[in-house]
N, CA and C of each residue as an Amber inpcrd file, in Angstrom:
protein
   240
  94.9710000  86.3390000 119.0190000  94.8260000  87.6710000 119.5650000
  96.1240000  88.1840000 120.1690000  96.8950000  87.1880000 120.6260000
  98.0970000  87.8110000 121.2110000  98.8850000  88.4760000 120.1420000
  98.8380000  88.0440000 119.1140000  99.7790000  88.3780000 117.7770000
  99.1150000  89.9320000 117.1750000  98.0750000  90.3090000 117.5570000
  97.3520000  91.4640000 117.1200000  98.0840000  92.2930000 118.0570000
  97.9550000  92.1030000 119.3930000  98.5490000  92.9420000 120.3820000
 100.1320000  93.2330000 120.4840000 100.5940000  92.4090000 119.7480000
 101.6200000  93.2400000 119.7200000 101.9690000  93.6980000 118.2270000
 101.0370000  93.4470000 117.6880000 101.4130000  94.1790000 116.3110000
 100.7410000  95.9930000 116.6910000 100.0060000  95.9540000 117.2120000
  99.2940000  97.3760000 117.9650000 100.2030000  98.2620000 118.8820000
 100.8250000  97.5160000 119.3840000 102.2810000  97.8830000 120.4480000
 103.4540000  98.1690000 119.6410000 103.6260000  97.6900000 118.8330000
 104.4270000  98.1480000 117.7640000 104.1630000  98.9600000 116.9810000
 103.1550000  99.7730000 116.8840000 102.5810000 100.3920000 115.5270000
 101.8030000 100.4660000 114.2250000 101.6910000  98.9030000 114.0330000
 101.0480000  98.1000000 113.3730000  99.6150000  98.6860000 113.0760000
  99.6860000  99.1470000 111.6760000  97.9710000  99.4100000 111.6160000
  97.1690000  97.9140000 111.5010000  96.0080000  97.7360000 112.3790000
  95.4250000  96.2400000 112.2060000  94.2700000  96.6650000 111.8250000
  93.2880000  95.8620000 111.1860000  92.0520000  95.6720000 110.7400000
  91.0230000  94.7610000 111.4650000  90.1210000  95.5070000 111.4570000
  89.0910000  93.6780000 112.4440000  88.1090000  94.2680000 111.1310000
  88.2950000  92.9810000 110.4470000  87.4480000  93.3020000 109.4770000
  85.4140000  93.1020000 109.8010000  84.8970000  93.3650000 108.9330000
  83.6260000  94.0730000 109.1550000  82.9460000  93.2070000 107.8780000
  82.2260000  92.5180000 107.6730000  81.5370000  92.3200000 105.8810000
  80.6220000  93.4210000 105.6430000  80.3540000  94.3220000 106.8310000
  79.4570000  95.2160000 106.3900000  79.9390000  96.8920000 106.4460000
  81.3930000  96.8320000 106.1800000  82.0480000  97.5980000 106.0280000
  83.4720000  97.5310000 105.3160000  83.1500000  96.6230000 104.2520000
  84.4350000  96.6340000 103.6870000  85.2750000  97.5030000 103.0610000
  84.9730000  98.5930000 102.6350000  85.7060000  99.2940000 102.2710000
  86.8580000  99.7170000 103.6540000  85.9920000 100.4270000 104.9500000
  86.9770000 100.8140000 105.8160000  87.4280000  99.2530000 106.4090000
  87.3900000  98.4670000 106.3720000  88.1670000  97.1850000 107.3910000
  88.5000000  96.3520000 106.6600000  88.6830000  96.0190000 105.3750000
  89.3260000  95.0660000 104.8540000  90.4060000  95.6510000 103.9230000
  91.3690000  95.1170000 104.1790000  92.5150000  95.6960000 103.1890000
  92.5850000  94.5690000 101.8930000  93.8130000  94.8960000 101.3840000
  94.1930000  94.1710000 100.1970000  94.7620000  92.4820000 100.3440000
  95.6330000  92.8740000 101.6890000  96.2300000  91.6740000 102.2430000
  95.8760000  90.7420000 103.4200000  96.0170000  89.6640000 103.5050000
  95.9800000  89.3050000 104.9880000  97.2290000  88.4800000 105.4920000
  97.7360000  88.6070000 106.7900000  98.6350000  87.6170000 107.1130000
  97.5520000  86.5650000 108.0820000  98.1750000  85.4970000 107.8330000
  97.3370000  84.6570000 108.9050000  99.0530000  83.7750000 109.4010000
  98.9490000  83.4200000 111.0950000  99.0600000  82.6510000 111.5250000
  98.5090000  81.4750000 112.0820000  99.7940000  80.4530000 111.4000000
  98.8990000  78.9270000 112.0820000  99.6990000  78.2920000 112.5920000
  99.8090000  77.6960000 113.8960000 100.6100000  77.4440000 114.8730000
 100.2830000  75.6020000 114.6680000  99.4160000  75.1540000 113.8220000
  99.7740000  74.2400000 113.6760000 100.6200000  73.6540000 112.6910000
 100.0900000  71.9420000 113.0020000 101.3690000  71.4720000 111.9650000
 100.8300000  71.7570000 110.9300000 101.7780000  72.0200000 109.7050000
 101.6410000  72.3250000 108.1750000 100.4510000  71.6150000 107.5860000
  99.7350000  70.3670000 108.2760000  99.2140000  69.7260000 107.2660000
  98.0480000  70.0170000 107.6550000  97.7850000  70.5890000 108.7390000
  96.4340000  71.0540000 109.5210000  96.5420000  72.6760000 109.2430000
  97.3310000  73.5380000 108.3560000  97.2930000  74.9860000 108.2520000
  96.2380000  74.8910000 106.8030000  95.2790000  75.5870000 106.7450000
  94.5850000  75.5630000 105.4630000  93.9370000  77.0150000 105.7350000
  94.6410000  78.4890000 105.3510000  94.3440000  79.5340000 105.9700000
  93.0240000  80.4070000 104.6120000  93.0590000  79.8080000 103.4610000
  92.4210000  79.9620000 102.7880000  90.6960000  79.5220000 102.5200000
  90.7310000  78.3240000 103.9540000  89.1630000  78.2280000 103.8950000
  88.9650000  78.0090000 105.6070000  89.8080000  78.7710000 106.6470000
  89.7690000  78.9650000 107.4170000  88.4250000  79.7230000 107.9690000
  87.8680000  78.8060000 109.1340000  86.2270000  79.2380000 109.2320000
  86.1650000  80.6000000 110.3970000  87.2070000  80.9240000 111.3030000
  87.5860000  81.7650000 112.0660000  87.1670000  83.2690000 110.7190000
  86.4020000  84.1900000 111.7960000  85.5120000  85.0320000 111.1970000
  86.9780000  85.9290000 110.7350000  87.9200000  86.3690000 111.3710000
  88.8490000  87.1440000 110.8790000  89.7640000  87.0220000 109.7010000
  89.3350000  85.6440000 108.9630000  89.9830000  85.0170000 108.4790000
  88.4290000  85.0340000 106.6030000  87.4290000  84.4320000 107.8320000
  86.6290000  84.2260000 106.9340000  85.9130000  85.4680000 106.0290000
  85.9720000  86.8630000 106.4840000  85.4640000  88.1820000 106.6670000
  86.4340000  88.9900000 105.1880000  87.5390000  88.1400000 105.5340000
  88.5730000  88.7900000 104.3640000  88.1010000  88.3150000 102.8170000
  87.1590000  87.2360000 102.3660000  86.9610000  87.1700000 101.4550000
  87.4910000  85.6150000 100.9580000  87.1450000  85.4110000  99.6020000
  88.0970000  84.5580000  98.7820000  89.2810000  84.9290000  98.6470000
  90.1960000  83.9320000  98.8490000  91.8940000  84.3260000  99.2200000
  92.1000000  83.3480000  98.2600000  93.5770000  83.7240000  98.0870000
  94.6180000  82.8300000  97.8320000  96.0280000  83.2760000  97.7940000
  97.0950000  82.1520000  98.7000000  98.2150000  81.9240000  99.1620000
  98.5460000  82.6550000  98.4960000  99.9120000  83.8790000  98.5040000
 100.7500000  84.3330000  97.5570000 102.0170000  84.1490000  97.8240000
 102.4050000  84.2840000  99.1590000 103.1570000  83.8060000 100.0260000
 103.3250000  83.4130000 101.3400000 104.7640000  82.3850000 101.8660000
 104.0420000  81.6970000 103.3570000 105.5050000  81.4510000 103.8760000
 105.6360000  81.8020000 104.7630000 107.0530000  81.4170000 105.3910000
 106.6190000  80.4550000 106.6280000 108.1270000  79.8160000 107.5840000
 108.2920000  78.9950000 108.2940000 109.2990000  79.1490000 109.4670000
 108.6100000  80.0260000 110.3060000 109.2360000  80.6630000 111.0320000
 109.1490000  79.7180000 112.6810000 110.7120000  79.1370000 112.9260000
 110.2590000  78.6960000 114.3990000 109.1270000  77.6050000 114.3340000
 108.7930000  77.2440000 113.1570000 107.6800000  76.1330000 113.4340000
 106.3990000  76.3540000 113.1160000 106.3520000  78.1630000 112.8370000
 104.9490000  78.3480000 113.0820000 104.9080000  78.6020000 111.5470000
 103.9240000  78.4680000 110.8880000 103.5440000  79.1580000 109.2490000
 102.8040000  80.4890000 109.6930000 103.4730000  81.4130000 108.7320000
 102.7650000  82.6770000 108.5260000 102.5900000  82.8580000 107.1690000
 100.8320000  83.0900000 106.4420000 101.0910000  82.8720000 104.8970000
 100.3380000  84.2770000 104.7020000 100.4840000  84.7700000 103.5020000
 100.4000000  86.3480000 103.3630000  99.1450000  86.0260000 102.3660000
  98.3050000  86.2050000 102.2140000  96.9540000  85.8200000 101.3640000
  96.6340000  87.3060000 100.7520000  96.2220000  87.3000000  99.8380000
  95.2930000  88.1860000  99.1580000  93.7860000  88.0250000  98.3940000
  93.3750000  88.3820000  98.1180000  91.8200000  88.2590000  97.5590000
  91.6200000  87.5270000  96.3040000  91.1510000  86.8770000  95.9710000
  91.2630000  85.6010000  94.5310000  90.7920000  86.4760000  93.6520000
  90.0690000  87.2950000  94.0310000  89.3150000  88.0980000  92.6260000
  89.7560000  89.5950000  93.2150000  90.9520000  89.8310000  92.4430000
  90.9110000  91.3280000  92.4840000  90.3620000  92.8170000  92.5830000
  89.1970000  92.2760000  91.5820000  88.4230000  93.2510000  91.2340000
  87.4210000  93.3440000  92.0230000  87.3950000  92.7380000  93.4430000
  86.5110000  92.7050000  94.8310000  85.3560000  93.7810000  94.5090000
């Protein structure tokens, strides 16, 4: 949540996604942060509802910033 708040403070359009409103709250993308170690980051079957709400994902890209992974996910089935 801290990472939302300042993406909001910055300008950042954010989403709290909805399953019963997907059209307005789920976008195309998701970033997820995971502050753990790499071998404990698995953001694609992540049970956290903000995570879980976005759908079937998969990794497209993931950087390594400072320690922390940030991986950019999108929807496995396009045609959502």
């Amino acid at each position: 949540d801290g990472y939302r708040y300042f993406l909001e403070v910055w300008g950042a359009k954010v989403y709290h996604a909805d399953v019963w409103n997907k059209e307005a709250t789920i976008s195309e993308q998701l970033f997820v942060v995971c502050e753990r170690p790499e071998a404990e980051c698995h953001p694609t079957s992540d049970p956290k509802a903000e995570v879980a709400n976005f759908g079937m994902s998969k990794i497209v890209n993931e950087w390594n910033i400072g320690g922390i992974r940030l991986y950019k996910l999108e929807h496995a089935d396009k045609d959502r």
